[in-house]
Every structure is written in structure tokens, then in C-alpha cells.
N, C-alpha and C positions, 0 to 999 in steps of 0.2 A: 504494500500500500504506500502509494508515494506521501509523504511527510512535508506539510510547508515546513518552510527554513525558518521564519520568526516563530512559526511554533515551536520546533528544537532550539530554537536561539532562548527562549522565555524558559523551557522547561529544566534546559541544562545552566544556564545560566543562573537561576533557582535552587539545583541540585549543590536545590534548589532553590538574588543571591545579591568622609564622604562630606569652610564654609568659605565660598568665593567672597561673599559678601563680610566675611568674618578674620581675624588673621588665624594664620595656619598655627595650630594648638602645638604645643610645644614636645616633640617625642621623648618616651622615654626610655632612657639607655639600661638593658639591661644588664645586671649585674653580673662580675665574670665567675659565680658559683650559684645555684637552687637555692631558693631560702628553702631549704628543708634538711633533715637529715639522712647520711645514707642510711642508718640501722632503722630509718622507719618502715614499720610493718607494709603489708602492700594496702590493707586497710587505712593505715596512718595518712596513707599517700596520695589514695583516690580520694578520701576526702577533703586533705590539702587542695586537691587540682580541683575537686567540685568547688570549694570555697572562691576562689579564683573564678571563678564563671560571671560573667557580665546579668546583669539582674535589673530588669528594665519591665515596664508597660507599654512602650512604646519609644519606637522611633523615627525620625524622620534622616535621609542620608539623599547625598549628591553625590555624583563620581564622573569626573571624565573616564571614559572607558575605551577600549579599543579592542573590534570584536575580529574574532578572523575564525572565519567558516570555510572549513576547508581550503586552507590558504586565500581565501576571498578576505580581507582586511577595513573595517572602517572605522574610521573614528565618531564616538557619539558621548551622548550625554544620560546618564541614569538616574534615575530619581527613584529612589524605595520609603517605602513608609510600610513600617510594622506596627502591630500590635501582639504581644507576645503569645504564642500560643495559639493565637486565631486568625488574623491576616495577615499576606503578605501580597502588597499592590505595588506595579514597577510601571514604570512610564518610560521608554526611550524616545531620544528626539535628537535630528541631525538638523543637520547645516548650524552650528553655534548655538543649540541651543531653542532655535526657531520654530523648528516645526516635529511636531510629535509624529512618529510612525510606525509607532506600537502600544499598547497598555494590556497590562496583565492583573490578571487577582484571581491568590490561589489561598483557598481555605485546607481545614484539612479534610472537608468532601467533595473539592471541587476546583478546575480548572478552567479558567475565561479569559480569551487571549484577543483583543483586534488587531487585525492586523490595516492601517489606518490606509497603507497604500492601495490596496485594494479591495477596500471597504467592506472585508472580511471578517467572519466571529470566529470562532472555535468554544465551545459549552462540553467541557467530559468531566466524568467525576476523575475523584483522585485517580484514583487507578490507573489513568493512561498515562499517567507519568513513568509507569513502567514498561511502557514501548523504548524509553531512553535509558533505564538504570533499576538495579537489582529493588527487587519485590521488599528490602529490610528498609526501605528510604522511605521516612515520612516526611509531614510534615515541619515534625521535630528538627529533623535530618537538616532540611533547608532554611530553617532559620539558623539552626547553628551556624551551616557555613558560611551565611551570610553577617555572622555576627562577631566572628571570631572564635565560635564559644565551641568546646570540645562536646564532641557527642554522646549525649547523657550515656545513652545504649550501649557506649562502649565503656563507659567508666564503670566496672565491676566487677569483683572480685576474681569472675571466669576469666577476664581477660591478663594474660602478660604483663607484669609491670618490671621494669627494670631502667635503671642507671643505665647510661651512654655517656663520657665525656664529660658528664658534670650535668647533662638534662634527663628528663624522664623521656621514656618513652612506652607507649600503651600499645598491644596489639592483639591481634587472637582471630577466630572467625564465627562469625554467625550465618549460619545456612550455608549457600555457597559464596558467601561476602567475605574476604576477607579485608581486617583493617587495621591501620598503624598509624597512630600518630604520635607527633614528636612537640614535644614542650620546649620553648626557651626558658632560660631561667628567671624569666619573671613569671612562670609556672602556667604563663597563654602560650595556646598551640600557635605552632610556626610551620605545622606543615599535616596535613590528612591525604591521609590516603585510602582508597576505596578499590579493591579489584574484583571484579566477579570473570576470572578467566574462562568459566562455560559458557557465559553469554557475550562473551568478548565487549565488556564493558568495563573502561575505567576511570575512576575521578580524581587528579589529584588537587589542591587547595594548599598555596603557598601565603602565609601572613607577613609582613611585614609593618615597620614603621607607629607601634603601639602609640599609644595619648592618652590620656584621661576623660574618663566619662563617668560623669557621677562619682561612685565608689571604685569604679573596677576601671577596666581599660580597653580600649576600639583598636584593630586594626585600622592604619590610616593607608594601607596597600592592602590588594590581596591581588593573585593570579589563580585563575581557575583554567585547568585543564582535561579534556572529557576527550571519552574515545567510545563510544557506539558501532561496535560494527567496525564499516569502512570510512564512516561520517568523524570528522576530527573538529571540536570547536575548544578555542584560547579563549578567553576574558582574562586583560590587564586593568583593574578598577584603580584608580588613584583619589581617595575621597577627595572632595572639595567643601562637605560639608557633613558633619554628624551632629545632631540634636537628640539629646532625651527625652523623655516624659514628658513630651511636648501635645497639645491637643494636634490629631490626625485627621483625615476625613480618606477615604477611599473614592473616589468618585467612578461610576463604571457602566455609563446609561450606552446602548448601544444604539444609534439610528435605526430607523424603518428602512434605512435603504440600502443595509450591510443583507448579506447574506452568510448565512449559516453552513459552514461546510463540515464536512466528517470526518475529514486527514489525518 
């Protein structure tokens, strides 16, 4: 079944994912050892790394972004607004910012994508999200990545914990998913990774450049890289803007004159 390309563009991107108007928040350097101990239990540890987790109701994010589809390359503008747990709405728009031509909102029963160029909708529940990536990805899944935040589902005691270098690092498999990730030592992930090698599907999520937000701390980089099959797509996000607990609004009214397709 042939796949529109903004719909893989939304879903992987999501997998599933920031102030121009503000000065750039100050990063912070982290330290050249774990605030933690080696002799701590792997208990002691996962709950270190859960404490460490970004803890919000919402938020509002900007990113210069540059997208490359299958070696196809563009540069554009991203706008997310979350609310924890229950939306996740993205807006892209090229030519500087100008013109919008895409918007997304994905709950965790459901998928709505326009695609604005061709005054197109797309309406599936969650589930078609696994035309792109293994069946253990929720919605959970995609806010993390989008957040910086380590994936609850993997932080538990079945999973691998072990020292590297002075970082932690987590790993182990669920179903045929296998995952690892790797801590810097300000105890936020600096790198995930996702493989599901029978369905030839893989994710990897590089963070960079942390700040402060609230209590805890924002990737002010991330790189995402997805592999589907034969289909290859990069996102380089660079925020330009990240807001907390800020009031959000979703907006997601579709024209009489779009049509609904099935792809």
C-alpha cells in the first residue's frame, strides 16, 4: 500500500517528536563523573534516572528543523505543543516560517494528519502507527522522545543496568524490540536506541545541548534517525524555543474541501 510521505514524515518524526523571540537559555555543562555511586544497587539507580525525568503538564516548543527523506532534504520550521500524557499537536511550515504545510494530533487512540499541500486528511487510530515501528511504541514512547525523557518501559529492574566510562547505560528486550540507552552524567539520556531487526525497523534519538526547565532539564538539540524497510528519514531539530506549563490550545478543524484518504 503506497504511504504518503508527510504521513511517514509526522509519524516517524513523532516516534513519535525549541525561543527566537527569547535569548538562547544558557546550556548546561555536564559534569566529568555521574552524581551517583558505583556500589549502587541497580534499584538505587533506576530510581536515580527516574528522578531525573522532566515532569511537566505541558508544553509549548519551536525548532528549526531539517528533514531528509530518503536523501530528499528541506529545511523547515516545527512547532509542538504537548500536554503530558494526552496530546501531542505539530505544525510544520516552510519558506521562513510562512506558510504551514502540514499539522498533526496524535492522542493515544488516535492519528490526524493534513497534509495542507494537497488538501488532504489522514483519521486512523493509534495503531497505524505500526505500519512504521514495533507494536511496544506508544504513546508514552513519543513523548519521551520528544522530551528528552528516558522510556518509563525500559527503566526496570528486567532491564540491564551497568557503568560505561563513568555513564549508565540501560538495555534488554521487550518482545522483538530490542533497547539501549545511554545516560550523560547529568543522569538525561544522550542517546536511544530502538531495533526491531525482524521487521527491519530502526530508531535511533541523539540529545544534545541540555538547559533548564523548571526543575529538570530540555534537550536544546536532538537528531532522530528511523529506518522502515527501504524508507530512510533524518530529523536535525535545533530548538528555538521551549516553554513550560504554559496555557496550550490544539487547534485541528479540517475544511469541507480536504479529502479523506486511506494510505
Amino acid at each position: 500500500m503506497k504511504k504518503n510521505i508527510l504521513n511517514s514524515l509526522f509519524i516517524l518524526a513523532a516516534i513519535t517528536f525549541v525561543s527566537a523571540c527569547k535569548p538562547k537559555k544558557e546550556i548546561v555543562v555536564a559534569p566529568p563523573k555521574a552524581e551517583t555511586k558505583v556500589d549502587n544497587s541497580k534499584t538505587e539507580t533506576l530510581t536515580l534516572l527516574n528522578s531525573k525525568q522532566l515532569k511537566f503538564n505541558t508544553l509549548s516548543l519551536k525548532a528549526k528543523a531539517t528533514l531528509d527523506i530518503d536523501g530528499n532534504a528541506n529545511d523547515v520550521t516545527m512547532n509542538f505543543r504537548i500536554k503530558d500524557k494526552e496530546t501531542i499537536w505539530v505544525s510544520i511550515t516552510a519558506i521562513g516560517g510562512l506558510a504551514e504545510v502540514a499539522r498533526a494530533l496524535i492522542t493515544p487512540d488516535s492519528i490526524k494528519i493534513q497534509n495542507k499541500l494537497k488538501s488532504e486528511y489522514l483519521k486512523k487510530p493509534f495503531t497505524y502507527i505500526y505500519n512504521f515501528t514495533n507494536r511496544q511504541v506508544n504513546f508514552n514512547t513519543l513523548q519521551a522522545i520528544l522530551t528528552g525523557n528516558a522510556m518509563g518501559d525500559f527503566l526496570i529492574d528486567k532491564s540491564d543496568v551497568r557503568l560505561e566510562n563513568g555513564s549508565w547505560v540501560v538495555s534488554g528486550a521487550k518482545a522483538n524490540l530490542d533497547y539501549k540507552l545511554l545516560f550523560n552524567t547529568l543522569l538525561k539520556v544522550s542517546e536511544t536506541n530502538l531495533n526491531d531487526a525482524k521487521s527491519g525497523q530502526a530508531l535511533k534519538v541523539t540529545y544534545t545541548d541540555y538547559q533548564k526547565l523548571n526543575e529538570s532539564l530540555f534537550p536544546g538539540s536532538l537528531k532522530i534517525n528511523t529506518l522502515s524497510g527501504a524508507k530512510k528519514i533524518n530529523i536535525d531539530l535545533q530548538y528555538v524555543k521551549i516553554d513550560g506549563n504554559v496555557p496550550v490550545e490544539f487547534p485541528f478543524t479540517v475544511p469541507k474541501r480536504y479529502t479523506l484518504v486511506n494510505n
